[in-house]
C-alpha positions as CSV (number, residue, x, y, z in Angstrom):
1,X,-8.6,-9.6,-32.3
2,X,-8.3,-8.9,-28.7
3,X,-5.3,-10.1,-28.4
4,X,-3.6,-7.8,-31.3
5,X,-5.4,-4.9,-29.4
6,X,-3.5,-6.3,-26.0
7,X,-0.3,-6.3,-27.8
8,X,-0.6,-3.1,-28.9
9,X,-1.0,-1.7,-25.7
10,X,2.0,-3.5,-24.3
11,X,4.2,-2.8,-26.5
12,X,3.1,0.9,-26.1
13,X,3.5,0.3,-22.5
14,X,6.9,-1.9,-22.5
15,X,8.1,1.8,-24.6
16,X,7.1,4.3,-22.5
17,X,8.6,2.0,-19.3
18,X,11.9,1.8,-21.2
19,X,11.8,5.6,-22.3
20,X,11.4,6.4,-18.5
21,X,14.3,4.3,-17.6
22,X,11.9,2.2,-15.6
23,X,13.8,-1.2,-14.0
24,X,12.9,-4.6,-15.7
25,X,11.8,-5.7,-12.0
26,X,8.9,-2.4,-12.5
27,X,7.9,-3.2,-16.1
28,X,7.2,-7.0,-15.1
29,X,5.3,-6.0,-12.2
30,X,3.0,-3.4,-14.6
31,X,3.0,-5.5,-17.2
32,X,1.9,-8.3,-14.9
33,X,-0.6,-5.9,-13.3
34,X,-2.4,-4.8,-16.1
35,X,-2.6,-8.3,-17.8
36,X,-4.7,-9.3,-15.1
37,X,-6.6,-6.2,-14.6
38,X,-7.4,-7.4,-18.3
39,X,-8.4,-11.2,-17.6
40,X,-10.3,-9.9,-15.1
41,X,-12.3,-7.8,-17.2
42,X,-11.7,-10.4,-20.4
43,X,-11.0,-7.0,-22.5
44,X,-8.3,-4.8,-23.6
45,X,-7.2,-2.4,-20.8
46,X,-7.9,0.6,-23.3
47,X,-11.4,-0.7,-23.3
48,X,-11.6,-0.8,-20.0
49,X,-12.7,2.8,-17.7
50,X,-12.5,4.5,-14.2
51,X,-15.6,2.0,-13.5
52,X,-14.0,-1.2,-14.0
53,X,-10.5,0.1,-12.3
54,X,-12.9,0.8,-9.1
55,X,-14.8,-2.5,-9.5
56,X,-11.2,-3.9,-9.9
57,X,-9.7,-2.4,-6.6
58,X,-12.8,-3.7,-4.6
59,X,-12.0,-7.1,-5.7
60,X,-8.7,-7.0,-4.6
61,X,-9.1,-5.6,-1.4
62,X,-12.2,-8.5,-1.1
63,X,-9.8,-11.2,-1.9
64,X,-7.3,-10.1,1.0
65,X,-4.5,-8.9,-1.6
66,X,-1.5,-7.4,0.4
67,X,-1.3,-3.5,0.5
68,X,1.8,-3.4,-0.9
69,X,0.6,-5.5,-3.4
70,X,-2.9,-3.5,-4.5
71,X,0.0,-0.4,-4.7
72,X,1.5,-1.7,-6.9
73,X,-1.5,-2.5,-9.0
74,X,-2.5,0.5,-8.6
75,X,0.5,2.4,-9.3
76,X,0.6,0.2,-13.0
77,X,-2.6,1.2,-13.7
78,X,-2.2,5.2,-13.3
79,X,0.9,4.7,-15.2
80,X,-1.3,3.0,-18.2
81,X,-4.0,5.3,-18.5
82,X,-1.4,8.0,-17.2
83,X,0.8,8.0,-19.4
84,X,0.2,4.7,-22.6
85,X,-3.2,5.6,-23.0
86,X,-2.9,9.3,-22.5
87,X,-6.1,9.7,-20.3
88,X,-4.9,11.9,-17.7
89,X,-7.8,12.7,-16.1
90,X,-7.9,9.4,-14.8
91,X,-5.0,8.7,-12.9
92,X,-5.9,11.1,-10.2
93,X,-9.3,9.0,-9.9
94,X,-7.5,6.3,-9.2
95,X,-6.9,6.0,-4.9
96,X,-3.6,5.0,-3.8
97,X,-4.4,2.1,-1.3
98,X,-3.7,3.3,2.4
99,X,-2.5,0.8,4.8
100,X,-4.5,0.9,7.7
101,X,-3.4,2.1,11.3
102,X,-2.3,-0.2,13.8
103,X,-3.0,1.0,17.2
104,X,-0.4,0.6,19.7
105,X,-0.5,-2.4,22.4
106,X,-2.2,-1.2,25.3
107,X,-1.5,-2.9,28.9
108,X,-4.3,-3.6,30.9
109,X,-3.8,-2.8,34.3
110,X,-2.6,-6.1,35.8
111,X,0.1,-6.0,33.1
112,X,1.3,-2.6,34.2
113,X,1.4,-3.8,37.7
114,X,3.3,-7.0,37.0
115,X,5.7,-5.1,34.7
116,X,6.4,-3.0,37.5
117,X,6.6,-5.0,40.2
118,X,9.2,-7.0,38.1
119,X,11.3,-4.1,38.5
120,X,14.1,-4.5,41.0
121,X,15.9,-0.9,41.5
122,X,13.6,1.5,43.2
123,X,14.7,4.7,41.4
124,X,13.6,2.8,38.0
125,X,10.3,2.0,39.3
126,X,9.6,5.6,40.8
127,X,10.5,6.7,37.2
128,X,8.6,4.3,35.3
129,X,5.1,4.5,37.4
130,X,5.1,8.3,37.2
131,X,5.9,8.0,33.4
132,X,3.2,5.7,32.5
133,X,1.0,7.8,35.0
134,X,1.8,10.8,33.5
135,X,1.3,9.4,29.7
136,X,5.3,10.0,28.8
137,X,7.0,8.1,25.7
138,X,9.6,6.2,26.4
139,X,12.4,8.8,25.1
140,X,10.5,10.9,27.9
141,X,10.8,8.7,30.4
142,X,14.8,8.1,29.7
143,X,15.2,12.1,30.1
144,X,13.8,12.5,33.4
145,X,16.6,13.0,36.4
């Protein structure tokens, strides 16, 4: 029975894709998505809530999915309660995954020193210690005279 309520839902799904002129690449990925946001849950996504979308998310994110990937899992899954299922409340309950930050590569101090010393021409040095001492970018650094 489950499976007849699963087909239902796809083939509501695979219409609203098509109406929206969505690429076959996108409806594969959804379609993809949402079948195993169902396995997961061994249920029919419109049996499925906010709660098990959540519980879903965390599991991802615990088994070290890619955040492009979870995006796009998430992205199918606003789309099917969005817009198939008609719920839209809960699409914008639904977090967008956020790639972390990277902070930049900091020097330590004997790098800085080695770097600079490495540098032959005096006038290149002069600029580059006073732009690292004064904090500049490197855009900065190129417009000083």
């Amino acid at each position: 029975m489950a499976m007849a309520e699963m087909s239902h839902v796809r083939r509501r799904m695979i219409e609203d894709m098509t109406v929206r002129n969505r690429s076959r690449a996108t409806q594969q990925s959804y379609l993809y998505a949402v079948a195993k946001f169902s396995r997961h849950f061994s249920r029919s996504p419109d049996r499925l809530g906010l709660d098990e979308v959540h519980a879903f998310q965390g599991h991802l994110v615990s088994t070290g999915i890619s955040w492009s990937g979870l995006k796009r899992i998430v992205c199918a899954l606003r789309f099917l309660y969005g817009v198939t299922l008609g719920q839209k409340t809960i699409p914008e309950h639904i977090p967008y995954a956020r790639e972390p930050r990277q902070l930049p590569v900091v020097l330590s101090s004997d790098e800085v020193v080695e770097f600079l010393q490495a540098v032959s021409s005096l006038k290149a040095r002069v600029a580059l210690t006073t732009g690292y001492a004064a904090g500049l970018g490197v855009s900065e650094v190129c417009g000083l005279r």
